[in-house]
N, C-alpha and C positions, 0 to 999 in steps of 0.2 A: 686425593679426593677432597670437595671442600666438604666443609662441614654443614652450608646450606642448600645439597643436590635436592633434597624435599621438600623446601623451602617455594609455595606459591609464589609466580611470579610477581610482581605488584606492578600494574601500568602507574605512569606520572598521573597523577589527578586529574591536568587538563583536557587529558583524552577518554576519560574513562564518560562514559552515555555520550557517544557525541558519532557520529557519521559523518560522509561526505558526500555531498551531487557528482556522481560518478560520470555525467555527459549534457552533451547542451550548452544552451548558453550563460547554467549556473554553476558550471563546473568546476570544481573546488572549494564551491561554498561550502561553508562546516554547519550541519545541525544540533545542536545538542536537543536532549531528549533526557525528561524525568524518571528518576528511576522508580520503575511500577510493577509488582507482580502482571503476569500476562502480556507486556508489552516486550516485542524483543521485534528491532526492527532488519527488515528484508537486508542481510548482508549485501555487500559490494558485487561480489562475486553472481550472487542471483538475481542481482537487480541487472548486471551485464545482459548474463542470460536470457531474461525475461523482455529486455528492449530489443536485443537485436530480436528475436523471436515476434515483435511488434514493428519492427522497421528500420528504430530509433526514432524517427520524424514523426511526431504525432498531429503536426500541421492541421490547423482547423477539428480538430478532435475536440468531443465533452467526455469530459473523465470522472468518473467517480471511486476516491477510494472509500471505504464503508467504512472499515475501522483503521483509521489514520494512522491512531500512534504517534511515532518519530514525525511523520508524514514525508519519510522517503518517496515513497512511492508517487503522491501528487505534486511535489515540488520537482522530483526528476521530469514531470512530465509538461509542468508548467516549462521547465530548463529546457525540451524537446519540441517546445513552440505550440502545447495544445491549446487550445482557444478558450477555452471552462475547465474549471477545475472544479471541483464538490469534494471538502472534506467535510468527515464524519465523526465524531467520539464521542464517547459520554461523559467524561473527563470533563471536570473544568479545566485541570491543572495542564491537562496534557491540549487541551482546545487553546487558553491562554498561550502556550507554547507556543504550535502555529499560526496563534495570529502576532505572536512578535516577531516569529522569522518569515511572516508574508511582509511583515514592515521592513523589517533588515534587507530583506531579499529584493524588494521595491518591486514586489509583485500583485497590492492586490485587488488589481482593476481586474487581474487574471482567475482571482483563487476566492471561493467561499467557504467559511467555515462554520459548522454547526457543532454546537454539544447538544446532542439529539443520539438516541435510540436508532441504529441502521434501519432497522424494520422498519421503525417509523416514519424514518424519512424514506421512506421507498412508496409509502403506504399514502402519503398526502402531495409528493412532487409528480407536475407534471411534465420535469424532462425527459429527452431520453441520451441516453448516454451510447458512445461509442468503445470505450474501453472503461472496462470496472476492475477495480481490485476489491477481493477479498480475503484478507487473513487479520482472521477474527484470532483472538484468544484460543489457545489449543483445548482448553477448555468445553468452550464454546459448543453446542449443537443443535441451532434451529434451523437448519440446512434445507429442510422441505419445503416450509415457510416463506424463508427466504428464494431460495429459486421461486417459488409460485410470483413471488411480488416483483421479481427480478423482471422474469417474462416480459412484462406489461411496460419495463424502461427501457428498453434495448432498441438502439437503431438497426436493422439489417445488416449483416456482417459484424456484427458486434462482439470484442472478444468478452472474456471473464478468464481473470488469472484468479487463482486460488492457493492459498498457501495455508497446509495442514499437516497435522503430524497422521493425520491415517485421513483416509479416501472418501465423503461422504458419498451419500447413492447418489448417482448425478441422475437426473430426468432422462429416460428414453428418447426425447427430443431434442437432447444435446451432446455434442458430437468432445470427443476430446482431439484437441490439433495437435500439441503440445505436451510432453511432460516430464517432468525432471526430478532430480533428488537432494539434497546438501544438508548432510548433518541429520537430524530426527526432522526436518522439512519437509515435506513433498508438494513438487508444485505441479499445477495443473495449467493448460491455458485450453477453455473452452468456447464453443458455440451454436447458440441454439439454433438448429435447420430450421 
């Protein structure tokens, strides 16, 4: 038996905050991401999940992810052909991030990026989106709030994926299509009737 069985594994440095575009046409591109309390980006496996659950082809689609993070989530979608992208954080560090990997990625006539307040930017834009991500910090709970501001951005048939560690009250006039689990995660994928 060795003598380091309890011994934590240790990944190689260059992999350690870093993810991959799991589909599309930025697939295998690598993102790194800063290492942040609260920020833990959408694994490989649920980001699978969560596009075929959307189609994979998000062709002429506006996408808004609210709390970017990694920005898995809007880069896979920009990689998925969506037509608008809107990212969101309040991070400099982590906003500076994705606008280096819209530059690397040579995407960004595609993708806009804010360090802004979600709320806030929900509160003063006049688009409207077709697919939203939301996973906020697990932290996080102004989930009333936010759905009320939501409402007023949604194209018809508009999804909202959600990703939390326990269930906020979703509005009576929003239906759940979708819903899944991985790890202390729970994902949602909703739509308001």
């Amino acid at each position: 038996m060795s003598k380091f069985k309890n011994q934590p594994k240790i990944k190689h440095g260059k992999h350690i905050n870093q993810i991959r575009i799991i589909g599309g046409q930025l697939r295998g591109r690598k993102i790194q991401f800063p290492n942040m309390e609260g920020l833990r980006p959408t694994p490989d496996s649920v980001r699978e999940r969560l596009f075929n659950w959307l189609g994979q082809d998000l062709t002429g689609r506006v996408v808004l992810d609210l709390f970017a993070g990694s920005g898995a989530l809007g880069f896979e979608s920009v990689s998925r052909c969506a037509r608008q992208v809107i990212l969101c954080d309040t991070s400099f560090g982590v906003v500076q991030n994705l606008r280096r990997h819209s530059q690397l990625f040579q995407i960004k006539d595609k993708i806009q990026i804010y360090q802004q307040d979600g709320l806030k930017y929900l509160a003063q834009t006049s688009l409207r989106f077709d697919v939203v991500f939301l996973d906020p910090p697990f932290a996080w709970q102004n989930w009333v709030e936010l759905f009320e501001l939501l409402k007023n951005n949604l194209n018809p048939n508009a999804y909202v994926y959600v990703e939390v560690s326990r269930v906020p009250e979703i509005p009576d006039d929003w239906m759940i299509v979708r819903d899944g689990k991985a790890g202390q995660s729970l994902q949602l994928l909703l739509q308001k009737q």
